[in-house]
C-alpha positions in Angstrom: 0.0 0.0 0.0 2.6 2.3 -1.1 1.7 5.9 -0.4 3.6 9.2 -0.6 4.2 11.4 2.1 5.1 15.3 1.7 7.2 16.3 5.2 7.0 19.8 5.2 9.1 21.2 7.4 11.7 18.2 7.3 14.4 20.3 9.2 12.8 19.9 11.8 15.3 17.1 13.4 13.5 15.7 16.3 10.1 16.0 15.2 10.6 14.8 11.3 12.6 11.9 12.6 9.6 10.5 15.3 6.9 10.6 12.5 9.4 8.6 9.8 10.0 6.2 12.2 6.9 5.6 13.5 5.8 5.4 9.9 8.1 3.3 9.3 7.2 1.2 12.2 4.0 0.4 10.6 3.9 -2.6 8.7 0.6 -1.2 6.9 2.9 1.5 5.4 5.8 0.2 4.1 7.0 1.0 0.7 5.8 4.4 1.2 7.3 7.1 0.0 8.4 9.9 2.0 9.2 13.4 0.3 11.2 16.0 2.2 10.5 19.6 2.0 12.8 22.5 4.1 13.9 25.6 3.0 17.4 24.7 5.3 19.3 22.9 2.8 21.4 21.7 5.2 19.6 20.6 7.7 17.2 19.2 5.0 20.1 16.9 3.5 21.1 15.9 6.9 17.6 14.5 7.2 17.1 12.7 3.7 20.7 11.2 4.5 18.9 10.2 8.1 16.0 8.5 6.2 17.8 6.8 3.9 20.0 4.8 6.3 17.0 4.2 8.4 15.4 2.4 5.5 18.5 0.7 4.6 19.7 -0.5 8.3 16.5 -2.0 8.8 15.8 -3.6 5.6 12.7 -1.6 4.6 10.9 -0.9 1.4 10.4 2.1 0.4 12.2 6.0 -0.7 13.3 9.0 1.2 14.3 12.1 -1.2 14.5 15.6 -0.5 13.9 18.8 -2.0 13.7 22.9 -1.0 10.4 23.0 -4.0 7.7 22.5 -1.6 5.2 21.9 -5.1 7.5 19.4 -5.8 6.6 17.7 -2.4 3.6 17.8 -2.8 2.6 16.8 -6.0 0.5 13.4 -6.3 1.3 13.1 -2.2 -1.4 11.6 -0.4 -0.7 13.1 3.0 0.9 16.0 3.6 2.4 16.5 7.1 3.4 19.9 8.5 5.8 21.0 10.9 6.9 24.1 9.9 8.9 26.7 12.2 9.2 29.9 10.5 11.9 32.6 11.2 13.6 29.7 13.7 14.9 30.5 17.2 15.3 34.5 15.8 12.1 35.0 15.5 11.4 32.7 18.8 14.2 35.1 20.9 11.6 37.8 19.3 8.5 35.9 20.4 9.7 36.2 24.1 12.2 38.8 24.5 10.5 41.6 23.6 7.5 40.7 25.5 9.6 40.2 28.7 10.4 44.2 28.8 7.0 45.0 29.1 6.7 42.3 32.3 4.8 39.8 29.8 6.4 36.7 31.0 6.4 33.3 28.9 7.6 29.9 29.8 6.8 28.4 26.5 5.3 31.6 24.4 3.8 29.1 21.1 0.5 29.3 21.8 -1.1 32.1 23.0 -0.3 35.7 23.9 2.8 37.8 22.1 4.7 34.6 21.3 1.4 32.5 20.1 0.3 35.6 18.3 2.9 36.4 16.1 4.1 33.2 15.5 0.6 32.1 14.2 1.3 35.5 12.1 4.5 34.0 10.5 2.5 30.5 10.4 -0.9 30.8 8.7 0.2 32.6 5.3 2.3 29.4 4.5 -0.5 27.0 6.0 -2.9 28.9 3.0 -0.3 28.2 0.4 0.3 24.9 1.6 -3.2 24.0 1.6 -3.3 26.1 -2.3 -1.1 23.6 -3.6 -2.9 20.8 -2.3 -5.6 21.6 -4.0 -4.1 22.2 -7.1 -0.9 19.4 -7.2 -2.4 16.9 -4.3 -4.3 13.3 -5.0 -8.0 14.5 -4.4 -9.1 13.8 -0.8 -5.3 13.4 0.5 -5.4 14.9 3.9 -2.9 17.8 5.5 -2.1 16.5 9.1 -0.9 19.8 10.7 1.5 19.9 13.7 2.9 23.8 13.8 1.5 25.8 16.5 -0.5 27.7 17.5 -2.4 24.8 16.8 -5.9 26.8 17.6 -5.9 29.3 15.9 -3.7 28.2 12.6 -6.5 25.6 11.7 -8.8 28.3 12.6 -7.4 30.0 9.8 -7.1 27.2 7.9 -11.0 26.5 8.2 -11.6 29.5 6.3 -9.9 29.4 3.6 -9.6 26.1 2.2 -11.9 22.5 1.8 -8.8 20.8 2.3 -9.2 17.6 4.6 -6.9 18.6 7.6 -6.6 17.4 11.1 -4.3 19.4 13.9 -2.0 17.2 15.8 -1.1 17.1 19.6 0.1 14.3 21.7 -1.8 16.9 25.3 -4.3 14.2 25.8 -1.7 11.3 25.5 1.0 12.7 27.8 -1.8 13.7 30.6 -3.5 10.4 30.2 0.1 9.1 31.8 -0.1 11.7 34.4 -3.9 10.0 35.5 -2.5 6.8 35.2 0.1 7.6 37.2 -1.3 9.3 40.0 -4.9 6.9 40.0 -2.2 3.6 39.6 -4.1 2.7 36.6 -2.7 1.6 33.1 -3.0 4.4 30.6 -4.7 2.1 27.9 -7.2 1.1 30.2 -8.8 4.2 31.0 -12.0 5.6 29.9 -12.5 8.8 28.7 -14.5 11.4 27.1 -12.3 14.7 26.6 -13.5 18.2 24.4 -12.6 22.1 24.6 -10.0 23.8 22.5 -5.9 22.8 21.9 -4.3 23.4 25.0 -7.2 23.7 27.2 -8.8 20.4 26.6 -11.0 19.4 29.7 -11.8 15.7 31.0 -15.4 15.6 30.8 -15.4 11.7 32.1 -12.5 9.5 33.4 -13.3 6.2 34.3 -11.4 2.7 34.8 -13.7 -0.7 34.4 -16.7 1.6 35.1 -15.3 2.7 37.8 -15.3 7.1 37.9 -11.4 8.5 38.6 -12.8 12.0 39.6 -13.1 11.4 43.4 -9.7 10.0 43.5 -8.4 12.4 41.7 -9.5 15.2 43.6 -8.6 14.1 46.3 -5.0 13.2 45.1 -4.3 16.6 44.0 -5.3 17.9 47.7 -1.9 16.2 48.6 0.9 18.2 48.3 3.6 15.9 46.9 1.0 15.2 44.1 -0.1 19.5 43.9 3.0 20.1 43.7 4.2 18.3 40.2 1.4 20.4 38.4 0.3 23.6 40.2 -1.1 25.7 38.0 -3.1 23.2 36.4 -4.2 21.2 39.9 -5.2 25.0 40.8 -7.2 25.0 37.8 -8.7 21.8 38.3 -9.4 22.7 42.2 -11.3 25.8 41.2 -13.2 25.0 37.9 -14.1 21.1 38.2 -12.7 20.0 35.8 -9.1 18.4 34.8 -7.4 19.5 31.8 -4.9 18.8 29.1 -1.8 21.1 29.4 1.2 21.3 32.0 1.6 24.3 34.4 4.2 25.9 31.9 1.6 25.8 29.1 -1.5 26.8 31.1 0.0 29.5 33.1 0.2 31.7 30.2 -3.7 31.2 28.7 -5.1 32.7 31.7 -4.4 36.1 33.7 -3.5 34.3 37.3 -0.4 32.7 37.8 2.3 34.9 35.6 0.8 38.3 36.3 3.2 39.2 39.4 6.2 38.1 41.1 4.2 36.9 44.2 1.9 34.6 41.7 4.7 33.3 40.1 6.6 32.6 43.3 3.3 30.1 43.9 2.8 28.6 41.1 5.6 28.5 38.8 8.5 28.0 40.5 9.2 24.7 39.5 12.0 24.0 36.5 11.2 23.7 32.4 7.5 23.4 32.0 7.0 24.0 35.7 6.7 27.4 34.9 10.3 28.3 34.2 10.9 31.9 32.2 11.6 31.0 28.7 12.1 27.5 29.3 11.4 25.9 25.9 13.2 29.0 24.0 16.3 28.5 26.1 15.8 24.7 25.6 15.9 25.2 22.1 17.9 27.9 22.0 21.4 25.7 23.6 20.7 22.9 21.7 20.4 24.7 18.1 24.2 26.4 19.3 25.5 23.1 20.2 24.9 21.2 17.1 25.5 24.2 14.9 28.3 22.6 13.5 27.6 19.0 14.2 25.1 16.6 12.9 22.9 15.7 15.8 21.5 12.5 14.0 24.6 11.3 14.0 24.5 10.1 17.3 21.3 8.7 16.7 20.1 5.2 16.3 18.7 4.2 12.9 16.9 1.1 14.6 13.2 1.0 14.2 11.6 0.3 17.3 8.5 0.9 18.9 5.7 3.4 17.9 5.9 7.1 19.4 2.2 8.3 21.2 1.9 10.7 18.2 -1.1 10.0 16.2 0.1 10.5 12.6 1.2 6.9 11.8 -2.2 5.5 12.8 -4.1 8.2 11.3 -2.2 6.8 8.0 -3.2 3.2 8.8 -6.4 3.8 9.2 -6.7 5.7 6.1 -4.8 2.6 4.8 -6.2 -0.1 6.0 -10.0 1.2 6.9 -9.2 -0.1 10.1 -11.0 2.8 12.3 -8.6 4.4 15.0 -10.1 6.9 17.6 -8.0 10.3 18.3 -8.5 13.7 19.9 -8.1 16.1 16.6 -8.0 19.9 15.9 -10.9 20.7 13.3 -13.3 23.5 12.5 -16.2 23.9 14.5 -19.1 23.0 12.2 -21.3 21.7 16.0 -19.2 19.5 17.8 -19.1 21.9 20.8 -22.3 23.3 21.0 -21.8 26.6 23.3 -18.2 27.4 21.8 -18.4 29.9 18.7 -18.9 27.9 15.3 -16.0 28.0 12.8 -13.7 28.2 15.9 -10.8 25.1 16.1 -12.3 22.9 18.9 -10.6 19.6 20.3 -13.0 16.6 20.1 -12.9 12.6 19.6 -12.4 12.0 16.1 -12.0 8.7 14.0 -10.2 7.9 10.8 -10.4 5.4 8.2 -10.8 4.3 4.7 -13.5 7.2 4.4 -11.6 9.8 6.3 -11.9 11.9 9.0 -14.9 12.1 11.2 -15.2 14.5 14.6 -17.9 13.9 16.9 -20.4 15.4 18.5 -19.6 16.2 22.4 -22.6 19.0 22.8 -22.3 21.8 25.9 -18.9 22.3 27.7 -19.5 23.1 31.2 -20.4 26.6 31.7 -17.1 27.6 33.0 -15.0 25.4 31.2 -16.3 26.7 27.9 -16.0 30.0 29.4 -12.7 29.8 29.8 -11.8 28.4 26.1 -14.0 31.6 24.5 -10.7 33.7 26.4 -8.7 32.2 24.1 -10.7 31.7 21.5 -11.2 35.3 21.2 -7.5 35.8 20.7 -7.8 33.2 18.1 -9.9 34.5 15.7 -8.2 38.1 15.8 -5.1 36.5 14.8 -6.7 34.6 12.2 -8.4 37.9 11.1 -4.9 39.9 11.6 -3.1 37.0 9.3 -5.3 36.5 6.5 -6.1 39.9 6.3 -2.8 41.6 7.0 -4.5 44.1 9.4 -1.6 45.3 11.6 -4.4 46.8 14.5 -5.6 43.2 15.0 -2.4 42.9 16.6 -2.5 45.0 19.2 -6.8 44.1 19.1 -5.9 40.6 19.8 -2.6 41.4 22.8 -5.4 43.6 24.8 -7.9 40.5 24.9 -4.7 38.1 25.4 -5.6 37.1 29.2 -1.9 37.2 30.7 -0.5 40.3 28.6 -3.8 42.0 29.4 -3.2 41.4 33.4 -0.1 43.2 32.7 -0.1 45.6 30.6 -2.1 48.9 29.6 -3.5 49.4 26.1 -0.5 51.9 25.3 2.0 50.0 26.3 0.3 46.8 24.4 0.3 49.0 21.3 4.4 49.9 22.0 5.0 46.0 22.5 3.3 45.2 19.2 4.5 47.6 17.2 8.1 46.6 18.1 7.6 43.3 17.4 6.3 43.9 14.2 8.8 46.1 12.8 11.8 43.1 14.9 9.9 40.3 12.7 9.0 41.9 9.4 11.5 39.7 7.6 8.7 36.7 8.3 5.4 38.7 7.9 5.1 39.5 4.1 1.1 40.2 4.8 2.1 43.4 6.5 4.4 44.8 3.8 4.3 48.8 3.4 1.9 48.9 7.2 2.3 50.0 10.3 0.1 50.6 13.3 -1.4 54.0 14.0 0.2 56.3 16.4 -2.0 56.9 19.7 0.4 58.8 21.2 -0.8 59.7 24.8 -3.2 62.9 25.3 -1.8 65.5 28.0 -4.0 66.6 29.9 -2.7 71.0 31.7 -3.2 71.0 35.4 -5.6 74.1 34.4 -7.7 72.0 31.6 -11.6 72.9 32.8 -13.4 69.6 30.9 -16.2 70.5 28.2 -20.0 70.2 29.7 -21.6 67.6 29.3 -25.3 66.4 29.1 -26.4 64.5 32.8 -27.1 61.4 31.9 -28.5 58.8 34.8 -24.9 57.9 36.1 -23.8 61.4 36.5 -26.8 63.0 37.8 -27.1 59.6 40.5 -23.8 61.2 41.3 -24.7 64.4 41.5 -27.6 63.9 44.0 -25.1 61.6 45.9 -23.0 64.9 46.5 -25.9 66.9 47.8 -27.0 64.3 50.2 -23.1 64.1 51.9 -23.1 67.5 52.3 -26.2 68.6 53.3 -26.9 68.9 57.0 -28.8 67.3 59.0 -28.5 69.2 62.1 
């Protein structure tokens, strides 16, 4: 069942390397071909080499080639998986440095807020060509499987513009199903779920093992301290709203406007290492391994052996598609009434299966009240970066950083507008959209000691005032 495979975004080393292998791993899938695509030539070539010996050392069918044309990738591919990091760790250092000065303070910054936002700027105008020449080059019905953050709102985006099958890919659900299992003493595969919200703030609606509900324990687990203390932002959350949910502290902390908004709140909750809450942990992470292996081949010191499968869904999304054999995932896709009180045409999180057929999300209905609540936060950020990237508005910038839930806990609307614009002009090189545009200039209005203000009609408020005022002073003696 040979089938080809357009990698786009093939430099990236860690990432491109898990989905070949897993591939790879599949028995369903061999002979397929797998098409490189990068603009690094380098780090490209590095990776076909990589795939090639992988192939050979194992004694697999199949054909690993590379190329910088991504048409040429994806002509007559059948999937096309994307993994794309524009601009690299410069426009990264951007993402978070910048933001920093103005006491915006990001562990991981690829989601939400200054880092999410303009990287989903630098993101969606490729995703729309990618999905272009899908359209025009693909095998009808061959499906984009889309990994690049911010998940949410690039398949927002991506929802609008294009009939293209796609899927958005995170493994959030299967790294905090071996945090239940973990903490409950319960085998991962054996638990029971039903899970729905939004990419990074997916909520547990039901966790059970052999019909027996996890919730109780759970709760009372995360009373503990030695258990609290592994995950406090998100235990916090959980405490408070009900309900458990998908992402670690360092994730969660920045989508809403409580733990990183002050140095007492992240004294409390994020003061653990790396996606504990740490300042700029995945950027620094990143950051000292892209310097060390700037001259050196990482994949060198990597096996070639094929061993078991990852917990990233994209092999078995291909083997359903494959085989027909129907596999059951939690998948980014448009809105079109899967969550019923979350917006339609937003990117929502739900169970979906894939086979011979294709993709199918399912219904979940109402969020609870205050869980959905707290996705439409986001959500609302989403959207105006969708609108800001498609449309190459620059004030949807600063429209979407004043609804951001941390940076708007921290920041006032003028300095939001100084943070954007410096961003923008820092990351032009990567944001063709806003060519020749810049944001307007709301300088701040000065207001003389002696400045009398203009009269005014009394509308209720003021004249409720006003009577207010005679009451005080009147006397009553």
């Amino acid at each position: 069942m040979s089938k080809k495979i357009a990698m786009i975004g093939a430099g990236s080393v860690v990432f491109c390397k898990t989905l070949m292998s897993d591939i790879m791993a599949t028995p369903a899938l061999h002979g397929c071909e797998f098409a490189l695509m990068s603009p690094t030539e380098s780090k490209l070539r590095r990776m076909e080499a990589f795939g090639q010996r992988m192939l050979a050392d194992n004694g697999l069918p199949g054909s690993v080639w590379a190329t910088t044309d991504r048409r040429e990738a994806i002509k007559d591919a059948d999937f096309v998986v994307v993994m794309i990091q524009v601009g690299g760790f410069h426009a990264y250092g951007v993402d978070y440095e910048i933001p920093l000065k103005y006491g915006v303070d990001q562990c991981i910054g690829d989601t939400l807020g200054p880092g999410g936002l303009f990287r989903g700027q630098r993101h969606i105008p490729v995703l729309a060509e990618i999905a272009k020449d899908m359209e025009a080059l693909a095998k009808p019905g061959a499906i984009m499987l889309q990994y690049a953050n911010p998940m949410a709102a690039n398949c927002l985006a991506l929802g609008r513009v294009s009939n293209v099958p796609f899927i958005g890919l995170c493994h959030g659900v299967q790294t905090t199903l071996d945090l239940i299992g973990g903490y409950c003493g319960v085998p991962k595969d054996e638990i029971s779920f039903v899970c729905g919200g939004i990419n990074h703030m997916d909520w547990f609606l039901k966790l059970s093992h052999n019909g027996h509900d996890l919730y109780p324990q759970l709760r009372e687990l995360f009373e503990k301290p030695e258990y609290y203390k592994n995950e406090k932002v998100r235990g916090e959350v959980f405490r408070q709203f009900g309900y458990f949910m998908t992402e670690s502290t360092g994730h969660l902390s920045e989508y809403v406007p409580w733990f990183r908004n002050n140095q007492k709140a992240l004294d409390l909750y994020c003061d653990e290492p790396g996606f504990g809450g740490e300042s700029g942990a995945y950027y620094k992470w990143g950051k000292a391994m892209a310097e060390k292996y700037e001259r050196v081949d990482p994949l060198q010191f990597e096996s070639t052996a094929i061993e078991a499968r990852s917990v990233e869904y994209c092999s078995y999304i291909l083997e359903a598609v494959v085989t027909g054999k129907p596999f059951r995932l939690m998948g980014n896709v448009r809105n079109d009434g899967y969550i019923t009180n979350l917006p339609n045409g937003c990117c929502v999180e739900v169970p979906t299966f894939a086979d011979d057929t294709g993709l199918h999300p399912t219904v979940i209905g109402d969020l609870p009240p205050q869980c959905a609540a707290l996705c439409q936060t986001n959500i609302n950020v989403q959207t105006l970066c969708a609108e800001a990237a498609l449309g190459g508005d620059p004030e949807h910038l600063v429209h979407a950083l004043a609804l951001d839930p941390l940076t708007g806990a921290v920041c006032t609307l003028k300095e939001i507008r100084e943070m954007t614009g410096e961003m923008l002009e820092e990351l032009r090189p990567y944001l063709p959209q806003f060519e020749g545009k810049t944001l307007r200039a709301t300088p701040t209005i000065s207001i003389p000691v002696d400045c009398i203000a203009v009269d005014v009609p009394l509308d209720p408020a003021l004249a409720i005032g006003k009577r207010f005022g005679t009451l005080i002073e009147q006397k009553t003696e």
